[in-house]
C-alpha positions in Angstrom: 0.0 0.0 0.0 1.1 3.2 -0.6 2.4 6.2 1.5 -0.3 8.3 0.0 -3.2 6.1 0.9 -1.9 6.4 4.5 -1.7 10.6 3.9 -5.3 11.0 2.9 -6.9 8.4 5.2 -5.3 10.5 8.1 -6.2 13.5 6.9 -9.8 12.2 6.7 -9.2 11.0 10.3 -7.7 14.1 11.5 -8.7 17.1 9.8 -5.7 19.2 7.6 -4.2 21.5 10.3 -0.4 22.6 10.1 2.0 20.9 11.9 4.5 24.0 13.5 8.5 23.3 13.9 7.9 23.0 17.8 4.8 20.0 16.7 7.8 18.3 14.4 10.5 18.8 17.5 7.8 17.1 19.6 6.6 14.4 17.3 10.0 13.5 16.3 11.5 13.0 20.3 8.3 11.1 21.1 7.7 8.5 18.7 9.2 7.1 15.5 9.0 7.1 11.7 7.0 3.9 10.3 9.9 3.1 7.8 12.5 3.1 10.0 10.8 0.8 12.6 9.7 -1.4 9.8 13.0 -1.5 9.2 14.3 -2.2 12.1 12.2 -5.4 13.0 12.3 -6.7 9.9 8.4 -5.9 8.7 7.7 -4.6 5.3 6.5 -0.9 5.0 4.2 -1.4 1.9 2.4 -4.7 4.5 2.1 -2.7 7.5 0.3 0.2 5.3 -2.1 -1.7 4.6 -2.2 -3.3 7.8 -3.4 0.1 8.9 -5.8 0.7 5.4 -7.6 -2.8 6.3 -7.9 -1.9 10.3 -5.5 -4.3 11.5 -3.3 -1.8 13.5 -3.5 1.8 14.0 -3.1 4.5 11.3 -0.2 6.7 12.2 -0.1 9.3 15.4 1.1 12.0 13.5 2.3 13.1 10.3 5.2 15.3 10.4 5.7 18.3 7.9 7.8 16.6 6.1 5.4 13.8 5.0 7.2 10.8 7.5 4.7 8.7 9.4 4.8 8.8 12.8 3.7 6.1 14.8 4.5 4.8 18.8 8.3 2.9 19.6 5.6 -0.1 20.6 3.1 -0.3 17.8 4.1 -3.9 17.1 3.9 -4.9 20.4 0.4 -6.0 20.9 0.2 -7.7 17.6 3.6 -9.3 18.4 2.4 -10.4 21.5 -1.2 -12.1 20.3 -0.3 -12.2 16.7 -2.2 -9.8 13.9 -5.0 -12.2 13.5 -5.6 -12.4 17.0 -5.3 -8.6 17.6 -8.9 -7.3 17.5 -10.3 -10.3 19.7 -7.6 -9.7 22.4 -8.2 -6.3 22.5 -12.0 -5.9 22.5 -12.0 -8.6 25.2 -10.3 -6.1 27.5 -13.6 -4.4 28.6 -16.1 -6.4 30.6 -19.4 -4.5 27.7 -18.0 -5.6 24.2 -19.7 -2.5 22.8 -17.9 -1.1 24.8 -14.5 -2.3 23.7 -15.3 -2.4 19.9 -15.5 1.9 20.4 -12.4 1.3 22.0 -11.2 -0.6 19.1 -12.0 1.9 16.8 -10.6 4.7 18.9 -7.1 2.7 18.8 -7.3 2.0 15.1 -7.9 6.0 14.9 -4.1 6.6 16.0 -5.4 9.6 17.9 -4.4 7.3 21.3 -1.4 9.9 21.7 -2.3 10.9 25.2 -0.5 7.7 26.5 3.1 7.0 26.6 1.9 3.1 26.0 -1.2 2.6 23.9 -2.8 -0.6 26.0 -6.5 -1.6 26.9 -4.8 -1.4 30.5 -3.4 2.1 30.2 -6.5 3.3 28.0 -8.4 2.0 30.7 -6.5 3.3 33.3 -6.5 6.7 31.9 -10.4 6.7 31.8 -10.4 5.8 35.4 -7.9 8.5 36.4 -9.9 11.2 34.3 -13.3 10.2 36.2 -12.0 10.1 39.5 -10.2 13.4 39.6 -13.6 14.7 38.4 -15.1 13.4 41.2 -13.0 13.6 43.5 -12.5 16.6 46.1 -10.1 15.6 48.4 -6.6 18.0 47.8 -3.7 15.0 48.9 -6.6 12.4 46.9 -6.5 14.6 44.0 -2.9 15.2 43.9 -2.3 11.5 44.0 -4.9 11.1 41.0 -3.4 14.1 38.5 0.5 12.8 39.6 -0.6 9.2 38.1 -2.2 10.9 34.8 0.5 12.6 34.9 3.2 9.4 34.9 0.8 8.3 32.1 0.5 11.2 29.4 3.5 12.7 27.2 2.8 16.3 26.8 1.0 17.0 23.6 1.4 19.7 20.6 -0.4 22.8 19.5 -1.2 20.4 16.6 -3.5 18.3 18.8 -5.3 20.9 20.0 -6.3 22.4 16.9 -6.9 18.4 15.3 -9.0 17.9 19.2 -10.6 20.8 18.3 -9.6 22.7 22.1 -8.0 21.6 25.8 -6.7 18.2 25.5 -7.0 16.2 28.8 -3.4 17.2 29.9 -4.7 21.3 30.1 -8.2 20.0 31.6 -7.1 17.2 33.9 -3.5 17.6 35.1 -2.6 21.7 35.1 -5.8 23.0 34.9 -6.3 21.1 38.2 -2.9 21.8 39.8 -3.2 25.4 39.4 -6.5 25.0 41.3 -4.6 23.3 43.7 -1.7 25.6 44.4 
């Protein structure tokens, strides 16, 4: 499959918003070009594109200005770990409503998981407990313990998310949004 196939199904995911220097700087310390992770385990580029096309693994995170797909140091991981055919089952089977877990699915196959350092049903599921309980919660030394966690869990994220999120991302909303209430 071809690079450009990738290009405009992300776009159609995403939206067409420019990607700044400081986006690049940030996209390029915090995850890795497709090709040269294909490359280095040994999986060809032109398969795993249309692994992505066909909704076996996720579409890229990002791409940068230049054009290179960028996708997470552990994309393979999962699919390494239950194989590609397996991949969807595993996953899906994660959340105790399956209607549930086939949104989730969905959301993963999106690429847009880029508010996790690891992109897991344990982490995504993890985060959406984190998110709900600082909401809830009103205790200052419970709530500090809750946003520190998110915290250990999310990378920071671009002005490019923002605009493709379409405002606050949960880092502004969830983490300093909250510890500036709570200095």
């Amino acid at each position: 499959m071809s690079q450009e196939a990738v290009r405009r199904r992300y776009l159609e995911i995403n939206g067409t918003h420019p990607m700044t220097a400081a986006d690049d700087a940030y996209v390029t310390r915090q995850f890795r070009v497709l090709s040269e992770l294909c490359e280095q385990t040994g999986r060809d580029l032109h398969e795993v594109r249309g692994w992505m096309l066909d909704g076996r693994l996720p579409m890229p995170s990002y791409l940068r200005s230049d054009g290179a797909e960028m996708v997470p140091a552990d994309l393979f991981e999962p699919a390494d770990k239950v194989g590609l055919d397996n991949l969807r089952e595993w996953f899906v089977a994660h959340w105790p409503d399956p209607a549930t877990g086939r949104e989730e699915w969905q959301a993963y196959l999106s690429g847009q998981y880029v508010c996790l350092h690891s992109v897991t049903p344990a982490t995504i599921q993890r985060k959406g407990e984190l998110v709900h309980a600082i909401e809830r919660t009103t205790d200052p030394a419970d709530l500090k313990r809750l946003v520190d966690e998110l915290d250990a869990l999310e990378p920071d994220f671009t002005g490019y998310d923002r605009l493709r999120f379409g405002g606050p991302v949960s880092r502004d909303t969830h983490i300093t949004a909250v510890r500036k209430r709570l200095a």
